[in-house]
Chimera marker file (.cmm) of the C-alpha trace (Angstrom):
<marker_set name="trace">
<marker id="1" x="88.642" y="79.997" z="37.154" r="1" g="1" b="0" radius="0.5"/>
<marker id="2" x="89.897" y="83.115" z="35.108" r="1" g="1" b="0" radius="0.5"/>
<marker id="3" x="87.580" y="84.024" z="32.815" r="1" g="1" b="0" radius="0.5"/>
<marker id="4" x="87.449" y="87.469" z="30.170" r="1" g="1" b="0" radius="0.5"/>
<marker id="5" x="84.495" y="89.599" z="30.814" r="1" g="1" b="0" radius="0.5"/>
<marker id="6" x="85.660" y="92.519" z="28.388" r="1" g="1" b="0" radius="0.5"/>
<marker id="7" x="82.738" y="91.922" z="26.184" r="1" g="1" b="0" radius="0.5"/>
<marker id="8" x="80.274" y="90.750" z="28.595" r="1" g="1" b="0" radius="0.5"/>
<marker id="9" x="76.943" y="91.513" z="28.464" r="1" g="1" b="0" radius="0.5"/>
<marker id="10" x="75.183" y="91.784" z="31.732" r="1" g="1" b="0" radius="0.5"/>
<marker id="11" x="72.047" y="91.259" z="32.597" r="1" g="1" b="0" radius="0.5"/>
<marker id="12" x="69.271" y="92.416" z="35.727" r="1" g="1" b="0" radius="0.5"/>
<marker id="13" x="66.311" y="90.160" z="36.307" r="1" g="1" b="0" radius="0.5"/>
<marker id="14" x="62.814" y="92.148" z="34.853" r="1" g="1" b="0" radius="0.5"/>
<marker id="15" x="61.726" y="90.986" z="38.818" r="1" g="1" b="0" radius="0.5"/>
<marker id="16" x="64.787" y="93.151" z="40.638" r="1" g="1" b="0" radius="0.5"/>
<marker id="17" x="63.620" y="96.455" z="41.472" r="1" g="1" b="0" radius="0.5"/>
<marker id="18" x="65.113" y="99.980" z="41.404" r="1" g="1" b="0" radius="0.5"/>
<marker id="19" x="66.894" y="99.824" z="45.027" r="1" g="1" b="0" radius="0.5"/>
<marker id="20" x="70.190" y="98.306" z="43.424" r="1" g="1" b="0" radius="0.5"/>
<marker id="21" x="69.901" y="95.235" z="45.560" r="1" g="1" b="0" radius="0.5"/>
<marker id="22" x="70.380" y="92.891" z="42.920" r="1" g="1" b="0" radius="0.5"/>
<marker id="23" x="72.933" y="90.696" z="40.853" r="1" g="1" b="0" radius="0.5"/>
<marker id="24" x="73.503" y="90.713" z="37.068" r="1" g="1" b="0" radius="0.5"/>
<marker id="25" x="74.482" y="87.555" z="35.154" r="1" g="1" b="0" radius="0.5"/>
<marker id="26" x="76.320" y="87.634" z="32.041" r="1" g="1" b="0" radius="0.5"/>
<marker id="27" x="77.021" y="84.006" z="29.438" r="1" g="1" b="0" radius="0.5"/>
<marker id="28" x="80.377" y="83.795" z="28.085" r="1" g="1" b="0" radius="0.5"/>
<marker id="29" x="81.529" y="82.225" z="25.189" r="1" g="1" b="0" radius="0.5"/>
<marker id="30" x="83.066" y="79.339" z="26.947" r="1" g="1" b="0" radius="0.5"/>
<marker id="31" x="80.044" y="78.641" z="28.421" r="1" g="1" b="0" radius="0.5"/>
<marker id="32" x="81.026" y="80.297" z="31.320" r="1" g="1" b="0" radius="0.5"/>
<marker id="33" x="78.360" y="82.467" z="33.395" r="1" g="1" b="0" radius="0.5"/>
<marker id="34" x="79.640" y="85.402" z="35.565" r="1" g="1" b="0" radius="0.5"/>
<marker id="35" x="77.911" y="86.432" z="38.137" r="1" g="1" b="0" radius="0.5"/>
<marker id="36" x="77.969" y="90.284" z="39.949" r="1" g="1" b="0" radius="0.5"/>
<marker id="37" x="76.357" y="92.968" z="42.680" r="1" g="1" b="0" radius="0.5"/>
<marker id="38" x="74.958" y="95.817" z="40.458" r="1" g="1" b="0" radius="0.5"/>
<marker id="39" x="75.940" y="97.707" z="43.750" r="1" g="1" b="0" radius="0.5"/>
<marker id="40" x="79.472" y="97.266" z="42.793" r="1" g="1" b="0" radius="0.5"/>
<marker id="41" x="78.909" y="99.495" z="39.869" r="1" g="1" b="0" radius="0.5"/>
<marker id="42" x="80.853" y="96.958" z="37.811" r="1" g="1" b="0" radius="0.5"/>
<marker id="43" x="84.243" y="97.602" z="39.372" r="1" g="1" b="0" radius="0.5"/>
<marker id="44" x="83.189" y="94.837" z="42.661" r="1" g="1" b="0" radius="0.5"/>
<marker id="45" x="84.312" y="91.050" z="42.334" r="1" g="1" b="0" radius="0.5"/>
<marker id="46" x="83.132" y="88.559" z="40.048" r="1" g="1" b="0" radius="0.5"/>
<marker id="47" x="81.871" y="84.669" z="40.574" r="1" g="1" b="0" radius="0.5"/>
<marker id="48" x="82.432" y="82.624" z="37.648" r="1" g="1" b="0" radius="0.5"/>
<marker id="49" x="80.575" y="79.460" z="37.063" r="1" g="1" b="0" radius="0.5"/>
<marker id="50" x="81.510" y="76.582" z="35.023" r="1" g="1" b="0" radius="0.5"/>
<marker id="51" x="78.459" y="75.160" z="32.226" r="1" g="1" b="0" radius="0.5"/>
<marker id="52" x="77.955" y="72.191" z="34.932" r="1" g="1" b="0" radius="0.5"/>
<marker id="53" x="77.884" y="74.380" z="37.764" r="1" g="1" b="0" radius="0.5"/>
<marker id="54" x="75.702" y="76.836" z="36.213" r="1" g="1" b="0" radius="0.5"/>
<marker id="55" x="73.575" y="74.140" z="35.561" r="1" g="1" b="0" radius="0.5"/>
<marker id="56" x="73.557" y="72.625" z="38.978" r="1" g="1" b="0" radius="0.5"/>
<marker id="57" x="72.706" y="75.765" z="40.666" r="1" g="1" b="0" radius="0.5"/>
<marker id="58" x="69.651" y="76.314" z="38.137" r="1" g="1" b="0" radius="0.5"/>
<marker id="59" x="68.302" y="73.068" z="39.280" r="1" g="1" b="0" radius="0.5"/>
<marker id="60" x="68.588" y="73.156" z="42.718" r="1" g="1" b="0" radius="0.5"/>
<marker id="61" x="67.112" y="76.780" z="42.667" r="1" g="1" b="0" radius="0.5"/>
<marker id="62" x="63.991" y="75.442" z="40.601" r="1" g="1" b="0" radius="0.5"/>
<marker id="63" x="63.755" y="72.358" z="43.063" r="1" g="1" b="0" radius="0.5"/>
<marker id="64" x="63.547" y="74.916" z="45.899" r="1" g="1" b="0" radius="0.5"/>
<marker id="65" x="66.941" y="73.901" z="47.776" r="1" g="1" b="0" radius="0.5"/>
<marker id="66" x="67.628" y="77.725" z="48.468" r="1" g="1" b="0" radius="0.5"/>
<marker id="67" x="64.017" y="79.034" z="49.616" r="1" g="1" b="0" radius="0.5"/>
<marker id="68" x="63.525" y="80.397" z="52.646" r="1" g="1" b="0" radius="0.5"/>
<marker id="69" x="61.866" y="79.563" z="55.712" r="1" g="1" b="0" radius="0.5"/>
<link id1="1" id2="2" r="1" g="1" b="0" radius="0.2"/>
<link id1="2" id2="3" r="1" g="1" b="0" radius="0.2"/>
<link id1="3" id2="4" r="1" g="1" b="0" radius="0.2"/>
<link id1="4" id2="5" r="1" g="1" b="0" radius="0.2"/>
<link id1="5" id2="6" r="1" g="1" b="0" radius="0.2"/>
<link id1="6" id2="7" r="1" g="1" b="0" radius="0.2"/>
<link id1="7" id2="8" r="1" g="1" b="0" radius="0.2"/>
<link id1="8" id2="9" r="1" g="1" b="0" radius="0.2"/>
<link id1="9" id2="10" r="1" g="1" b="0" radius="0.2"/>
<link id1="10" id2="11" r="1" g="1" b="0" radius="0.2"/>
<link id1="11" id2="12" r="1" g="1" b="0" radius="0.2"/>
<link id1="12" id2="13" r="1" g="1" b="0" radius="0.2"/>
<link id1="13" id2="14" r="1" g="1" b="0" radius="0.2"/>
<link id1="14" id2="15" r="1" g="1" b="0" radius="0.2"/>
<link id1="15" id2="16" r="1" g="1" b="0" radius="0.2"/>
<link id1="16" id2="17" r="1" g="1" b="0" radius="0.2"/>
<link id1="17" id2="18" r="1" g="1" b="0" radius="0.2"/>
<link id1="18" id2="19" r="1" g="1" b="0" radius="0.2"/>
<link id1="19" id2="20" r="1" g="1" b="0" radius="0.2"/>
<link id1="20" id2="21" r="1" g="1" b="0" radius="0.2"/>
<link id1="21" id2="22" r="1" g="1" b="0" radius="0.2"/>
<link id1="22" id2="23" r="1" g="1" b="0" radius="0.2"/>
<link id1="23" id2="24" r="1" g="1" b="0" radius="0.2"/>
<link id1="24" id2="25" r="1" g="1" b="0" radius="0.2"/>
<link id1="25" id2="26" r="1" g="1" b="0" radius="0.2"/>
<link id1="26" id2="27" r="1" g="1" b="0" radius="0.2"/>
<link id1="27" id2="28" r="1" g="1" b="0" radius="0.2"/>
<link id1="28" id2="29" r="1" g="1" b="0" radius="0.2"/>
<link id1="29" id2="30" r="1" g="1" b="0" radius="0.2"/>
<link id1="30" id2="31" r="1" g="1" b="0" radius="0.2"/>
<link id1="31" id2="32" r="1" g="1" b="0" radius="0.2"/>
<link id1="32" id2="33" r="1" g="1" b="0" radius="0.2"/>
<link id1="33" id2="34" r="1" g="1" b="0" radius="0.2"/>
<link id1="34" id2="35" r="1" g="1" b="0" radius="0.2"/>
<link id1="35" id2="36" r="1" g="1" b="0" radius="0.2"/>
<link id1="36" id2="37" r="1" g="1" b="0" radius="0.2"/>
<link id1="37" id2="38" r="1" g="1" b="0" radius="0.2"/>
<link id1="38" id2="39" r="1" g="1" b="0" radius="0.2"/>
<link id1="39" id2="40" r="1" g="1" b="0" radius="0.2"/>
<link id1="40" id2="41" r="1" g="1" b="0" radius="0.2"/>
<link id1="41" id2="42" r="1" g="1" b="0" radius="0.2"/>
<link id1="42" id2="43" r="1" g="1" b="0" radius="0.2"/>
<link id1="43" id2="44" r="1" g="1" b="0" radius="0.2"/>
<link id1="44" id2="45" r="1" g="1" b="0" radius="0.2"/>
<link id1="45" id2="46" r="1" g="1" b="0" radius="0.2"/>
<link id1="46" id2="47" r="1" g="1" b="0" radius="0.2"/>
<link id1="47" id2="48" r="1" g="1" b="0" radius="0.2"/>
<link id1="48" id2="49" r="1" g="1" b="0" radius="0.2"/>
<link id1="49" id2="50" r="1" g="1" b="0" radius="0.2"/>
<link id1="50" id2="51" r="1" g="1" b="0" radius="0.2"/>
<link id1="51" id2="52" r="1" g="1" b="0" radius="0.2"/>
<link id1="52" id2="53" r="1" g="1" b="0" radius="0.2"/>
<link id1="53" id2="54" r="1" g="1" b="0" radius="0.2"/>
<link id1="54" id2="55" r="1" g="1" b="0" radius="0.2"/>
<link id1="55" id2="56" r="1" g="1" b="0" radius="0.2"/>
<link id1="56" id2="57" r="1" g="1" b="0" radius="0.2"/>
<link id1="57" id2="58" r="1" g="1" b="0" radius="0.2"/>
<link id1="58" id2="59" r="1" g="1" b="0" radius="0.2"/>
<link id1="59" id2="60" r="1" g="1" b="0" radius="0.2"/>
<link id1="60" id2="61" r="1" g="1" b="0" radius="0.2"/>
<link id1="61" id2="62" r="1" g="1" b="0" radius="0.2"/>
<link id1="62" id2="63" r="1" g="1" b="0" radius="0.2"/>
<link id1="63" id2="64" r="1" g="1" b="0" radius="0.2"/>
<link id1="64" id2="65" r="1" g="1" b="0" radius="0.2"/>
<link id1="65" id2="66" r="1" g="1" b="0" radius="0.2"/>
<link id1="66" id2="67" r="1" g="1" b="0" radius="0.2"/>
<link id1="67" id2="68" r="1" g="1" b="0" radius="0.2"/>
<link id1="68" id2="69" r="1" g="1" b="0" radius="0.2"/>
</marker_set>
């Protein structure tokens, strides 16, 4: 999926700290979300996730699919 991130605004979780070990999220006007490593400085690869997808991955991160062990 190609999306346009020219005007994107990013965004840090208020729970990342100040070691740059963290990813920014940014909603699109498609409904899009893009997804980044602030230690890329903003020049490193982007993921970009569908409404549904976006969606998906919400729930399954609220359910606890992802915790770990």
């Amino acid at each position: 999926m190609k999306v346009d991130v020219t005007s994107a605004v990013w965004r840090k979780s208020t729970y990342s700290g100040p070691d740059g070990n963290c990813v920014e999220v940014a909603f699109l006007r498609g409904g899009e979300v893009a997804v980044r490593d602030t230690k890329d400085n903003g020049v490193g690869p982007i993921l970009a996730f569908g409404p549904g997808e976006w969606s998906a991955f919400i729930a399954d991160v609220t359910a606890g699919e992802f915790a770990l062990s």
